[in-house]
C-alpha positions, 0 to 999 in steps of 0.5 A, a space after each residue: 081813709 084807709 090804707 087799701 085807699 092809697 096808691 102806690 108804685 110797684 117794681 114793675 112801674 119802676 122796671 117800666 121806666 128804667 127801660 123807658 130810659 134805657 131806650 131813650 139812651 139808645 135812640 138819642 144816641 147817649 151813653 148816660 143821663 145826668 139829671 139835677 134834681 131841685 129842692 124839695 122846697 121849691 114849691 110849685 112846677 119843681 124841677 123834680 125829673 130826679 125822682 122819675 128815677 128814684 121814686 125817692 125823696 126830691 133834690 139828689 142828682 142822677 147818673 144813669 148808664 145806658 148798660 148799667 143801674 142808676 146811681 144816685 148822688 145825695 145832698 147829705 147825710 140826712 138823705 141816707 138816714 131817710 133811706 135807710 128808715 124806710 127801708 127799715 120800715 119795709 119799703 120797697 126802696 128803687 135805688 139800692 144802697 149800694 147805688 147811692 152816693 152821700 155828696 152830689 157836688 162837682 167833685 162827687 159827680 166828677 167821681 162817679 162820671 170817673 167810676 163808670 167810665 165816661 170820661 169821653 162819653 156823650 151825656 144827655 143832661 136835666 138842668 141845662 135847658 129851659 124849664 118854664 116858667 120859673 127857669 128859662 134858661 136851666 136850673 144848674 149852678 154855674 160853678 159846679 157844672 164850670 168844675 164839670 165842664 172843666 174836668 171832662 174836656 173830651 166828654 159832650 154834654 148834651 141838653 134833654 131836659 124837653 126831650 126827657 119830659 116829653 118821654 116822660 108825660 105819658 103816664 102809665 096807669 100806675 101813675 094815672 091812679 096817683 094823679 086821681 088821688 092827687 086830685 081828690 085831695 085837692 078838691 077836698 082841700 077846696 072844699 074846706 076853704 068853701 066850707 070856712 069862708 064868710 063874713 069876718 073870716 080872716 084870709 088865714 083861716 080859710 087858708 089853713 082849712 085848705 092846707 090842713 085838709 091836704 096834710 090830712 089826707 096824708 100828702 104835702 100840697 105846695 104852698 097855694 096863690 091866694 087872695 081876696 077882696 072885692 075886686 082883685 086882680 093879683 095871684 100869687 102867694 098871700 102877701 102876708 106870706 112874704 111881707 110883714 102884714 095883717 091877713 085882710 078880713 072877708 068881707 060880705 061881696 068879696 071873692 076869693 081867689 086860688 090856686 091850689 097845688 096838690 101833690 101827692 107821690 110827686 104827681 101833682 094837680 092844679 085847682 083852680 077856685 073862685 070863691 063868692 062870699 055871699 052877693 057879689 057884683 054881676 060882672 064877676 057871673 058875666 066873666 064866669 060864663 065866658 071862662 066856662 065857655 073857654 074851659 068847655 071849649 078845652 074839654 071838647 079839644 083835648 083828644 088825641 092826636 091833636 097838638 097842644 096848639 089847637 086845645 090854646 086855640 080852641 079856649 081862646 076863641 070865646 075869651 077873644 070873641 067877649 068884650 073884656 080882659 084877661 090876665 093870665 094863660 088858660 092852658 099848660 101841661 101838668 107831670 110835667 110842667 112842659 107846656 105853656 099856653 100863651 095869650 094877651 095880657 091885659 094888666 096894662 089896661 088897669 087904672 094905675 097900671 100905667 107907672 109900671 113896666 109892659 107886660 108882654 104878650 106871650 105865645 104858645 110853647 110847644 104848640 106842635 106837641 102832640 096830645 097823647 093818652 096818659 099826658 096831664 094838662 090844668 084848663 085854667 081859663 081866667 077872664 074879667 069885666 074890670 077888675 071883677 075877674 074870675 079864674 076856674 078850672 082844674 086837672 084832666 088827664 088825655 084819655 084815650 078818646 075821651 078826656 078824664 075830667 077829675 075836677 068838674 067841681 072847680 070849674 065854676 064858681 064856687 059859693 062860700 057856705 061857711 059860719 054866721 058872720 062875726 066881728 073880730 075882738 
């Protein structure tokens, strides 16, 4: 792959931004924006709004002025040592030196509120509100937003975290270009896992294939949910990723399950992918039509100027109109994760499934969002007869009539093309 291939951000891309943020301010009525980055190794659906800002590394918090630069305030030294590399190397850094702040604690934050004067200023802040589905209710510490609270009793703190992410889920074609990318790599890493599953292939191998194709091609992908056999119903991370165990052995009818996370310049896609290791049972071709008709029923919805509610409805209405179960949602937006469509959960209906807690159904967030040009969405429907579920589906982009599909490639079942069989010594 060559250099020229790579997309990249101009300063014009950050410009555009910045007077995106400065407008927001000025509409909302703020003096400034405080924005808590997560770690960068929170995996999928990270709490990232930080780097909108900085196009730097994940994980510092930013205060931004409405009549100033933003400023951003580092975990460590190890941040400012990668700053100052990659500008050594000639990158066109977005928050200068002089901008950046070595500690992000309460005390550092509460110095920088001090040093711009906004000791009584109205702040619009990313971290205390809802950011689905892993928090809820906000991702701040608790201590160190009590030390802030308790340092500026004049200030009003103030939650924009949906607002924010809202203004920010229109992407400009500088960012669509990366989303292409993005995609692409994660095609490619599926397209390794088709080409390493078969018959005697532990779980592990064909997840590596998957990884290393990614790291390849030069980005860092979450860690994927995958699971196999041959009738499963789970999806998360591998179960030997977090308990001591043995990666399972593919077997001749087992399906492989996946969901694969590229990320690449901090924007992400989503891949859906079931695999079939040679003949598998008939009901999992039966539950692959109903999910190809719901995704279809996706594809034609997505157009502009219709809510996020009615792309929910629209794939709804063929899983609601078969005879069997899903497990999980089909729909949610994507750059950022916002929203969420919700559906029945029928995981109560499994054998054995009786000895643990209800799940209860869920409900549509932000159905009354507008779709826009530019807003980026995973169609993901999944659907079962039994235990013989099938999940397909991938990443697609708002278009300005038409949506952009980029993987058609995951929206169906995919058969396993890898070695001969073979035993294990």
């Amino acid at each position: 792959m060559s250099d020229l291939a790579v997309p990249s951000y101009s300063i014009a891309e950050r410009d555009r931004r910045w007077d995106l943020a400065r407008a927001f301010m000025e509409n909302e009525g703020l003096d400034a924006l405080l924005v808590f980055g997560e770690h960068e190794d929170a995996g999928p659906a990270q709490v990232a709004y930080d780097t909108w800002f900085t196009n730097g590394r994940p994980g510092t918090t930013v205060i931004f002025p409405r009549t100033g630069e933003p400023l951003s305030l580092l975990p460590g030294p190890m941040f400012i040592a990668d700053h100052l590399e990659s500008s050594h190397r000639g990158g066109a850094m977005w928050i200068p030196p002089k901008n950046l702040r070595g500690s992000r604690h309460s005390a550092a934050i509460a110095a920088t509120l001090d040093e711009l004067g906004l000791a009584k200023a109205t702040i619009g802040v990313v971290g205390l509100g809802a950011h689905l589905p892993w928090h809820p209710e906000g991702i701040m510490p608790f201590h160190l937003w009590n030390k802030v609270l308790a340092r500026f009793p004049e200030a009003k703190f103030t939650p924009v975290d949906t607002a924010l992410a809202r203004l920010v889920s229109r992407l400009s074609p500088e960012e669509i270009d990366v989303v292409r990318h993005s995609a692409g790599i994660g095609d490619a890493m599926v397209h390794a896992m088709v080409e390493t599953a078969a018959p005697g292939v532990p779980e592990s191998e064909v997840y590596a294939a998957g990884m290393a194709e990614g790291y390849r091609r030069g980005t860092l992908p979450a860690a994927m949910h995958f699971w196999s056999g041959p009738d499963p119903v789970a999806s998360s991370l591998p179960e030997w990723g977090y308990r001591p165990t043995a990666p399972r052995v593919l077997r001749e009818g087992d399906v492989i399950y996946a969901e694969v996370f590229a990320n690449f310049g901090g924007r992400h896609t989503q891949h859906q992918v079931t695999i079939a290791i040679g003949e598998v049972h008939e009901d999992f071709h039966r539950a692959g039509d109903v999910a190809r008709a719901a995704y279809d029923a996706g594809l034609e919805a997505l157009r502009p100027g219709r809510t996020f509610g009615e792309l929910v409805d629209a794939m709804h209405k063929p899983i609601l109109a078969a005879d069997g179960s899903v497990f999980s949602i089909a729909v949610h937006s994507l750059n950022p994760g916002l929203a969420l469509g919700g559906l029945r959960t029928d995981i109560g209906g499994l054998p054995g499934a009786e000895d643990y807690p209800p799940v209860p159904d869920g409900h549509a967030f932000f159905a009354d969002m507008e779709l826009d040009p530019g807003m980026t969405f995973v169609l993901e429907p999944n659907y079962a007869f039994g235990r013989h579920m099938v999940h397909i589906g991938g990443t697609m982009i708002v278009g300005e009539d038409l949506p952009i599909e980029l993987n058609p490639y995951t929206a169906q079942i995919l058969r396993a093309t890898g070695p001969a069989p073979r035993t294990r010594r």
